[in-house]
N, CA, C and O of each residue as an XYZ file, in Angstrom:
288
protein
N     159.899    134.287    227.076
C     159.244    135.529    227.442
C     157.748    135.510    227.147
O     157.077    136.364    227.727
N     157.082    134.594    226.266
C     155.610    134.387    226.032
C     155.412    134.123    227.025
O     156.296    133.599    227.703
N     153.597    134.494    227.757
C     153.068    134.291    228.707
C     152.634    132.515    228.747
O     152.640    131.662    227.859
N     152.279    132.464    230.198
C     152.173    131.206    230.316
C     151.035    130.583    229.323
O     151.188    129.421    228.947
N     150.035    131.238    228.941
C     148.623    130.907    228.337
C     149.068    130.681    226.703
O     148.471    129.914    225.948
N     150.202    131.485    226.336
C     150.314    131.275    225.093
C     151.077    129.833    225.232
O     150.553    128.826    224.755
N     152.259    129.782    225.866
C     153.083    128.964    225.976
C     152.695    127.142    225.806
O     153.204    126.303    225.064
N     151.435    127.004    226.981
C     150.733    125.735    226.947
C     149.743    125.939    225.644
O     149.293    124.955    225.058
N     149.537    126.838    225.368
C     148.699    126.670    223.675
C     149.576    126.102    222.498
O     148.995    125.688    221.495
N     150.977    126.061    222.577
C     151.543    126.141    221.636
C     152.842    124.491    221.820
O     153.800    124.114    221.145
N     152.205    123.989    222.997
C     152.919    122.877    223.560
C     152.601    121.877    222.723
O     151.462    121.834    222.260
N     153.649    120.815    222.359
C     153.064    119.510    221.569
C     153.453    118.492    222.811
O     154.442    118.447    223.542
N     152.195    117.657    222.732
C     152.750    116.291    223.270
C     153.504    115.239    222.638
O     153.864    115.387    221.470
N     153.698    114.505    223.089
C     155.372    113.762    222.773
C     154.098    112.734    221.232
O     154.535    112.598    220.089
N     152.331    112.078    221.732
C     152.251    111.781    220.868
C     151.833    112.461    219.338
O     151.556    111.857    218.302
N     151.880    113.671    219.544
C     151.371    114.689    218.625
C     153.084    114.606    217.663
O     152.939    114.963    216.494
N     154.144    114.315    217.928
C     155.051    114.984    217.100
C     154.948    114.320    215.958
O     155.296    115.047    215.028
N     154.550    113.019    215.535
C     154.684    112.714    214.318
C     153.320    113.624    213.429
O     153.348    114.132    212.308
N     152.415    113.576    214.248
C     151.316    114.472    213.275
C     151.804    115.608    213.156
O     151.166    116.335    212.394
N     152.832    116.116    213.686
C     152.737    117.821    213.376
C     154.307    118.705    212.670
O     154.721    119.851    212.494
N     154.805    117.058    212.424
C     156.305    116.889    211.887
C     155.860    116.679    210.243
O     156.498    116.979    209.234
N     154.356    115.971    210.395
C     153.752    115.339    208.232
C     152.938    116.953    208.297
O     152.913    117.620    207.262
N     152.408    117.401    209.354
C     151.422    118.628    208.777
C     152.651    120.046    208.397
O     152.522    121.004    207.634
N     153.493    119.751    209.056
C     154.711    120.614    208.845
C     155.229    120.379    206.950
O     155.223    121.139    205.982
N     155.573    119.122    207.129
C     155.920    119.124    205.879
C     155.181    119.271    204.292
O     155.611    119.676    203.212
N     153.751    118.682    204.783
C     152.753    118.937    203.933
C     152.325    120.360    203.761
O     151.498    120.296    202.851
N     152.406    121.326    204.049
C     152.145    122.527    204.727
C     152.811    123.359    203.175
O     152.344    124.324    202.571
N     153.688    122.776    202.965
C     155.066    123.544    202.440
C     155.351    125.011    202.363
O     155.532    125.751    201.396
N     155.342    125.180    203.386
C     155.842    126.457    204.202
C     156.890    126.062    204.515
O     157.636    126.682    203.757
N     157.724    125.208    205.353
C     158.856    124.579    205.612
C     158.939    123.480    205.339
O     158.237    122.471    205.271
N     160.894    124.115    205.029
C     161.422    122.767    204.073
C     162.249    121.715    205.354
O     162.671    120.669    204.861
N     162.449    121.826    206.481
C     163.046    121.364    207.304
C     162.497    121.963    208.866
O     162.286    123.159    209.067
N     162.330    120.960    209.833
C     162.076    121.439    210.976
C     162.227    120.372    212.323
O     161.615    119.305    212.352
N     162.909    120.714    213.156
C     162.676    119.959    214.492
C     161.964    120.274    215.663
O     161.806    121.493    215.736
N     161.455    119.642    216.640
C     160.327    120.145    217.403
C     160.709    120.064    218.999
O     160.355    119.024    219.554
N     161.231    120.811    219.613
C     161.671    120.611    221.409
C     160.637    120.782    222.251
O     160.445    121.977    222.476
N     160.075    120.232    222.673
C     158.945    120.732    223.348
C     158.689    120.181    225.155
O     158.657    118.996    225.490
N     158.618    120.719    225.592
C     159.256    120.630    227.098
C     157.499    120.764    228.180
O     156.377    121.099    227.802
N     157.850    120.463    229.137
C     156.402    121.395    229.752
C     156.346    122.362    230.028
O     155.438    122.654    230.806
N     157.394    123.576    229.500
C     157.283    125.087    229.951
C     157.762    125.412    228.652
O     157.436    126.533    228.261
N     158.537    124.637    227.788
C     158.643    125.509    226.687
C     158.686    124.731    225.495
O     158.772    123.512    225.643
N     158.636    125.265    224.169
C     158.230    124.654    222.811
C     160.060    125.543    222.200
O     160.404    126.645    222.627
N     160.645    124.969    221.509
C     161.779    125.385    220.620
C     161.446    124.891    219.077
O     161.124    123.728    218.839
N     161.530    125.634    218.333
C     161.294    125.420    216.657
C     162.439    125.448    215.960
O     163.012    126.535    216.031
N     163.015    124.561    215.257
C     164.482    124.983    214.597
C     164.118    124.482    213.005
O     163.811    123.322    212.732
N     164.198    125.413    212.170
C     163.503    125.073    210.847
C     164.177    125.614    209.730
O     165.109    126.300    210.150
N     164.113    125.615    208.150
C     164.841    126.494    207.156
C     163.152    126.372    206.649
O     162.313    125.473    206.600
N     163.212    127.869    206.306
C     161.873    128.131    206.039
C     161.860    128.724    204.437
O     162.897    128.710    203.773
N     160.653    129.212    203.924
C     160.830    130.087    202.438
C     161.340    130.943    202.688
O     162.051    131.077    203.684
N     161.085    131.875    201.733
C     161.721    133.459    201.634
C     160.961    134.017    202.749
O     161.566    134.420    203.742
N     159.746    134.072    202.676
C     158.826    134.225    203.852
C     158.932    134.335    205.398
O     158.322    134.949    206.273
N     160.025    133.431    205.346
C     160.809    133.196    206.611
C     159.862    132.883    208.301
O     159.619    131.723    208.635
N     159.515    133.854    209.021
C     159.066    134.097    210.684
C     157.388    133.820    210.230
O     156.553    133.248    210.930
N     157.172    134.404    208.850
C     155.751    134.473    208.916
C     155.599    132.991    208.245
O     154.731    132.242    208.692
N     156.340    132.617    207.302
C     156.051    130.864    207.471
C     155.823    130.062    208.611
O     154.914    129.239    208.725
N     156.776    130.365    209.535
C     156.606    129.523    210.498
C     155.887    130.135    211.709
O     156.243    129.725    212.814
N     155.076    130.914    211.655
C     153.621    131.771    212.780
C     152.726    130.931    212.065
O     152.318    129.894    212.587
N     152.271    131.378    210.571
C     151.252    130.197    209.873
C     151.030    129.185    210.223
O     149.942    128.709    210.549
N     152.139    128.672    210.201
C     151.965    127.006    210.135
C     152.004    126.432    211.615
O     151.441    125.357    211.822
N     152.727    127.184    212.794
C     152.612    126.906    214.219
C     150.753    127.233    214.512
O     150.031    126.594    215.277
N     150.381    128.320    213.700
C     149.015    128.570    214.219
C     148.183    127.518    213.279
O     147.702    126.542    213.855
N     148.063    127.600    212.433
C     147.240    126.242    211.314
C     147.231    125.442    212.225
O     146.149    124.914    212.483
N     148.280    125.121    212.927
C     148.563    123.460    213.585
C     147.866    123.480    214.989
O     147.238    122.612    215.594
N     148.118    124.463    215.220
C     147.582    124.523    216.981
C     146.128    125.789    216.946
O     145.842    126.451    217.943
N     145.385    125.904    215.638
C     143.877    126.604    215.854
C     144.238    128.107    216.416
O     143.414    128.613    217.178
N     145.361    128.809    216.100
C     145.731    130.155    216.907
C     146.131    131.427    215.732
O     146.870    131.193    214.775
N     145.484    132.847    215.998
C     145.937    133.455    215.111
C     147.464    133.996    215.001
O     147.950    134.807    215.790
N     147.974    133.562    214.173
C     149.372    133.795    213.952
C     149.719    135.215    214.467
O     150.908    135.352    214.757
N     148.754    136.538    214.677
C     149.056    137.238    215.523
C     149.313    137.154    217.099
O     150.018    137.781    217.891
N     148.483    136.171    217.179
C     149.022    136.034    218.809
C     150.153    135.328    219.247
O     150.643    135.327    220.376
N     150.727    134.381    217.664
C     152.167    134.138    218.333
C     153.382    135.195    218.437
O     154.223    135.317    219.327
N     153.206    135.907    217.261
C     154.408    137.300    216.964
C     154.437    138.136    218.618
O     155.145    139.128    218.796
């Protein structure tokens, strides 16, 4: 349901996943995460802190330069 503009902002390329699988983990915001990322869509499957949705807006925006408001 995100618009297309957010959607390609938030896309990883196939060689980006190892950088953004160590910035994930270094991050420690999340303790576990896998990355689907398609050319129309991105899937996140993760166990996060207590923090939970807003751990993982942080750290999707840290990674991709975006304010975590514009992913919510």
């Amino acid at each position: 349901t995100a618009p297309l503009e957010v959607r390609e902002k938030v896309a990883f390329a196939p060689e980006q996943l190892v950088d953004a699988l160590e910035h994930a983990r270094a991050s420690g915001r999340l303790r576990e995460i896998a990355i689907l990322s398609t050319c129309n869509r991105t899937e996140l499957y993760c166990s996060t802190d207590a923090a939970g949705l807003e751990s993982l807006l942080q750290w999707l925006g840290d990674y991709h330069h975006l304010a975590p408001a514009m992913l919510a």
